[in-house]
N, C-alpha and C positions, 0 to 999 in steps of 0.2 A: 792202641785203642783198648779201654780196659771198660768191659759191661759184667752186669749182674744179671740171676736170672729169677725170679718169683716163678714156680710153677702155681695158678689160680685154679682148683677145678669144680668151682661156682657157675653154673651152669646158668647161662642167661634166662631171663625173664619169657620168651616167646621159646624157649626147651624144658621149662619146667615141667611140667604135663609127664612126659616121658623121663628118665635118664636110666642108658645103660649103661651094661655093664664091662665094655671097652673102652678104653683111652689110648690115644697115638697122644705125643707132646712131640710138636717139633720146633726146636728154638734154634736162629740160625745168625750167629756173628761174625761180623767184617768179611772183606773182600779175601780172595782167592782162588787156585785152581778146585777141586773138590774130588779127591777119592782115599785121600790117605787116612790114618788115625795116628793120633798125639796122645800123651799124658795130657791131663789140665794143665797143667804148672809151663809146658812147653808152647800153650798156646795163651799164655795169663790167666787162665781160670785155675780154681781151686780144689784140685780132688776131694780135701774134705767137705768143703761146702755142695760140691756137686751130688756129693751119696746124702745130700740132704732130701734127692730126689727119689731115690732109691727107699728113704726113710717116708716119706710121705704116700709115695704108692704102696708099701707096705701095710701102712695103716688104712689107708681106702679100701685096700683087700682085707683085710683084720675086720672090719667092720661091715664088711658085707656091704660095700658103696659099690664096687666094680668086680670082677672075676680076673682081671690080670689088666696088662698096660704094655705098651711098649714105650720108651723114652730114648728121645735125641738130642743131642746138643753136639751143635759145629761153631768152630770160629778160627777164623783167619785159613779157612776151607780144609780145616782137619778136622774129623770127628771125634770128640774128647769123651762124651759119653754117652753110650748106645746099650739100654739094656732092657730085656724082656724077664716081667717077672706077672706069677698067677697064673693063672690056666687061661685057655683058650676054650675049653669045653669043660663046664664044671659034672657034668654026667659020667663021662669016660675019663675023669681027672689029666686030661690032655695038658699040659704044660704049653705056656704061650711063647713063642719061639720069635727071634729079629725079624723075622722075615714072613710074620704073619701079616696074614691079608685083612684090611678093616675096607668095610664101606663107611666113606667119606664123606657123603651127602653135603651139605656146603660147603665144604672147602675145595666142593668143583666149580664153586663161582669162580676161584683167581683164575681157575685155567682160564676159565671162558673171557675172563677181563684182560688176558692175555691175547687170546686168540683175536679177540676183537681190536683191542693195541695194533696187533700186525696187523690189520684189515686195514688200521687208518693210517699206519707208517708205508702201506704199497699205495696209499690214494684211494684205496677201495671206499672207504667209508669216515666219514667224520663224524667228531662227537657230537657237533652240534645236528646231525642230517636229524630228520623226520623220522621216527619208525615207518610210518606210509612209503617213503621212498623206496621201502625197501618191500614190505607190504600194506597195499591199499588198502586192505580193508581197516585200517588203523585211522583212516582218516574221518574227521568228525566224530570223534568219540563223546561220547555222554558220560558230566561226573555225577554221582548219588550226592542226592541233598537228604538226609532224614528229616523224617517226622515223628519227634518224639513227644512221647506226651507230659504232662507235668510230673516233674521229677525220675522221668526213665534219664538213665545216660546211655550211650553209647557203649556196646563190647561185654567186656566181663566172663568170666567164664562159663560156660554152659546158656546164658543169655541167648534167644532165638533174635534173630538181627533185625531190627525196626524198620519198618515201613518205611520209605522213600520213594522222592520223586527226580528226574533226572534234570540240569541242567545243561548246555553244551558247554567243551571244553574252552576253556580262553585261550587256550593256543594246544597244537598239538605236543605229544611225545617224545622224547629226541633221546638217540641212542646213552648219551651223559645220564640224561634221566632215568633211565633204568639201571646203567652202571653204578649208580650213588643214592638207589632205592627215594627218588622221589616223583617217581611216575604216577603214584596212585592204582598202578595195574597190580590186581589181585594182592591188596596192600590193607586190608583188613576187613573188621564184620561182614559188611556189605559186600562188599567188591568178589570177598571167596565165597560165598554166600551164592551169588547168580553163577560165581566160576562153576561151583558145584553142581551144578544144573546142566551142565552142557563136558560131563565126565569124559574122560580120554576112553576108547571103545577097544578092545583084544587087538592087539598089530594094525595101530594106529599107529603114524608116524610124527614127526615135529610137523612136517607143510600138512599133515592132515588134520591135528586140533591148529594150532598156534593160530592160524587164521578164523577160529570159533570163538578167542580171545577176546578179538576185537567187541564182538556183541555186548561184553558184559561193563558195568558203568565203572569208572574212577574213582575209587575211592575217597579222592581231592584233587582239588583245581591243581595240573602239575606244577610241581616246584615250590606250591605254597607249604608244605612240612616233608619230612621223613616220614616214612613209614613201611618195613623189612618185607620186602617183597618176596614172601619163600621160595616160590615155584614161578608166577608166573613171567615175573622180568627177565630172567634170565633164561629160562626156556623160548624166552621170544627173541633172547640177543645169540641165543645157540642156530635158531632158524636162519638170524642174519648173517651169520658165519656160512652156514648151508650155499644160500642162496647166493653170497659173493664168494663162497670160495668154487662152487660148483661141487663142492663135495657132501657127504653124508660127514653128522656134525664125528662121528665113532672115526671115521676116515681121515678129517684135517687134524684131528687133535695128535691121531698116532705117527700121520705123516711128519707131521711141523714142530711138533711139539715133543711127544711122547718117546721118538724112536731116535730125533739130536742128542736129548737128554741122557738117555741110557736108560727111560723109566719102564722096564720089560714087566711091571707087572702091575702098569694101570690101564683100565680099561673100564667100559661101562658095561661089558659081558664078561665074567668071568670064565676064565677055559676051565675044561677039567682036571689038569695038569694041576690048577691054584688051589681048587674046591676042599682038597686035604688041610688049606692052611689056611682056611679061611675062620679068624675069631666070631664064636656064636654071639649072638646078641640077646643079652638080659636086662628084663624089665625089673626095674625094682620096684617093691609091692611090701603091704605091711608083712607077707609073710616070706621076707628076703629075695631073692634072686630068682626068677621067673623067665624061663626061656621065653622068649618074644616069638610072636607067632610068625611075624613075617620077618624069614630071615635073606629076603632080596638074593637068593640065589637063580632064578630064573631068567634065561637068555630074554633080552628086548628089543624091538626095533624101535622104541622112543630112546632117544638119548638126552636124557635130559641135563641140562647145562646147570638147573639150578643146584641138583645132589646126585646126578648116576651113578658117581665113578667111584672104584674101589681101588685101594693103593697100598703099599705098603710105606712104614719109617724110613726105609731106603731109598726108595721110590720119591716120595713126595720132598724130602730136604735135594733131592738134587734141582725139583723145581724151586724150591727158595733158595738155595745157594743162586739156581742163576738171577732171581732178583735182586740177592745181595751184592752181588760182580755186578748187577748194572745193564743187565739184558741177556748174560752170555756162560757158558758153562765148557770149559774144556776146550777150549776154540769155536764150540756152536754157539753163533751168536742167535738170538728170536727177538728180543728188542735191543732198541737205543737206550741209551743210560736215561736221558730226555724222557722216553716214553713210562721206564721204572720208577723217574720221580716223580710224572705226571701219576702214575698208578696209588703212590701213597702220599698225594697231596689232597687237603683237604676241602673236599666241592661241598659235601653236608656238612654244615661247622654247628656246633652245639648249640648256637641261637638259632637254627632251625627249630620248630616244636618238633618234636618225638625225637631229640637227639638226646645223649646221655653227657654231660658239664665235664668238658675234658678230652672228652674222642668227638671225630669228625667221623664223615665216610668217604673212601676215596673214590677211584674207580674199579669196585668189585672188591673191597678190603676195608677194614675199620681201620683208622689210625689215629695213636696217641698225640693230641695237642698238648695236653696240659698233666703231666702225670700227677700234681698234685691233687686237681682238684676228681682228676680220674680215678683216685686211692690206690696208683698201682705202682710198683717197682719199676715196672716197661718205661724206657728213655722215651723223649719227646719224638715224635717222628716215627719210631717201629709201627709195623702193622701185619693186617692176618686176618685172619677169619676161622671157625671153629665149625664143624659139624655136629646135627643132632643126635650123633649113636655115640658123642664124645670124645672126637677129632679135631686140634687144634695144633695150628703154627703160630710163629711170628717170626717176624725178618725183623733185623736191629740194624739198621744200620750207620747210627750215629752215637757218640758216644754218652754215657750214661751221666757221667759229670765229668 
């Protein structure tokens, strides 16, 4: 199986607002066991084309785009190229080291898209159940109809959100729906708008907001478009984790997930032990590279499923190798091969509205249908999802031509 790799670091449409100054790339090809390292040339890629990544974060840091990067690339479950370059701390000219820690903010969706997989391969939960099934107060929800006036549109940046009146829902919720961002829950203007009204309170937990949730209206009848549910779908599908696993959501993920993998240094609290190697976070601003003020170092007892967790490039490719194997890493198996295709099969297909002509969304992951019309290098089929501090994967696992 022979793929190519485009690293893109065009930062989506709903992250432009912010972008800092850390990069993780984790790109992860064909099947295997996963701990050893190879030359490119011994696992079909191309050492010289690979330092084209090397060449490219170089210049991001030359320009004052980011403060340093870390970069991965595995295939055939060898790792061909893994390298840290730029600082981690541009104040104490800290060099940024393999094994620095980034907060990952959504690319803790797949975990959760995972977790939730297993819930429906024990019988726990299906894609199709009700959110109410799981919590009541989900049920009869109200969606926002605006009242706009002639010539107002909808959204926009800095735009205060229009007036509206509530309609009931034509059908409830269901857990698919939130995994493939067409719930309407806290899914634009309006929607985070009332979210914003009923804020999460100091050691507030998930079963203490998520059921405040319910109160605020849908931002569309469900299932009738897409629309990137940041925070609140998936902090609601972390709660259904809780409540069917019996666990706190910090507890199932380390049990079941985090500690078969080998992933010793994810977590949505970072210990002290990490705090040394944790990459700062810079805002870019007209006058260059600007320490962000919030740099999420403070213990929590909200876990949130949408972006909590912090991870390292070691860390996080051993959770997509085991997507690329098909459920399974090193003998620990966490899903069915079944369950990993159903993960990057496409439920939001690009004739949905607010899809982008070319990727779908699966469950908890965007995936490439159409690379052409997508403009991107990534084969048909790959998928992944990127966080807002500049955190991105993808898993390939079919071949490129």
């Amino acid at each position: 199986m022979f793929c190519t790799l485009i690293l893109n670091s065009k930062q989506e449409p709903f992250m432009k607002r912010t972008v800092f100054a850390t990069l993780v790339v984790i790109v992860v090809f064909a099947t295997g066991l996963f701990a050893q390292t190879a030359k490119p040339e011994e696992v079909g890629l191309s050492a010289e084309r690979l330092k084209r990544i090397h060449d490219l974060i170089e210049r991001r840091i030359e320009t004052r785009d980011i403060a340093g990067a870390v970069t991965l690339v595995a295939r055939k479950g060898k790792v061909a190229h893994f390298e840290a370059q730029g600082l981690m701390d541009i104040e104490t000219n800290k060099p940024m080291t393999k094994d620095s820690v980034f907060h990952i903010a959504s690319m803790t969706k797949p975990v959760i898209g995972v977790a939730i997989l297993m819930m429906v391969e024990e019988g726990k939960v299906r894609l199709t159940d009700p959110v109410s099934r799981f919590l009541p107060e989900f049920k009869d929800m109200k969606v926002a109809v605006p009242q706009l006036a002639p010539g107002q549109t909808l959204g926009g940046r800095g735009a205060p959100p229009p007036r509206f009146y509530t309609v009931p829902a034509e059908r409830e919720i269901t857990i698919k729906d939130l995994l493939s961002h067409v719930s309407g829950l806290g899914s634009g203007t309006i929607s985070n708008a009332e979210a914003g009204k009923i804020q999460r309170k100091p050691g507030e937990t998930l079963a203490d907001y998520i059921p405040r949730l319910a109160q605020t209206p849908l931002e569309f009848q469900p299932g009738s478009r897409w629309a990137y549910s940041a925070g609140a779908g998936f902090d609601t599908l972390g709660r259904i984790v809780e409540i069917v696993s019996k666990q706190n959501l910090d507890q199932f993920v380390k049990q079941r997930i985090f500690d078969p993998l080998g992933m010793k240094d994810t977590a949505f609290n970072i210990g002290d032990s990490q705090k040394p190697r944790v990459a700062t976070m810079y805002q870019k601003t007209a006058n260059g590279l600007e320490k962000a003020a919030d740099q999420r170092m403070a213990n929590t007892t909200y876990y949130s499923g949408s972006g909590g967790l912090s991870s390292t490039a070691d860390d996080y490719v051993k959770f997509a190798q085991m997507l690329v194997n098909g459920g399974q890493l090193n003998g620990k198996r966490l899903l069915s091969p079944r369950s990993v295709e159903l993960m990057g099969s496409p439920y939001a297909s690009d004739t949905l509205p607010g899809r982008q002509r070319g990727e779908a969304w699966g469950l908890s992951v965007r995936v490439i249908t159409d690379a052409v019309a997508r403009n991107t290098y990534l084969s048909n089929g790959s998928f992944g999802w990127q966080g807002a501090f500049g955190t991105h994967f993808w898993v390939i696992r079919k071949k490129s031509w």
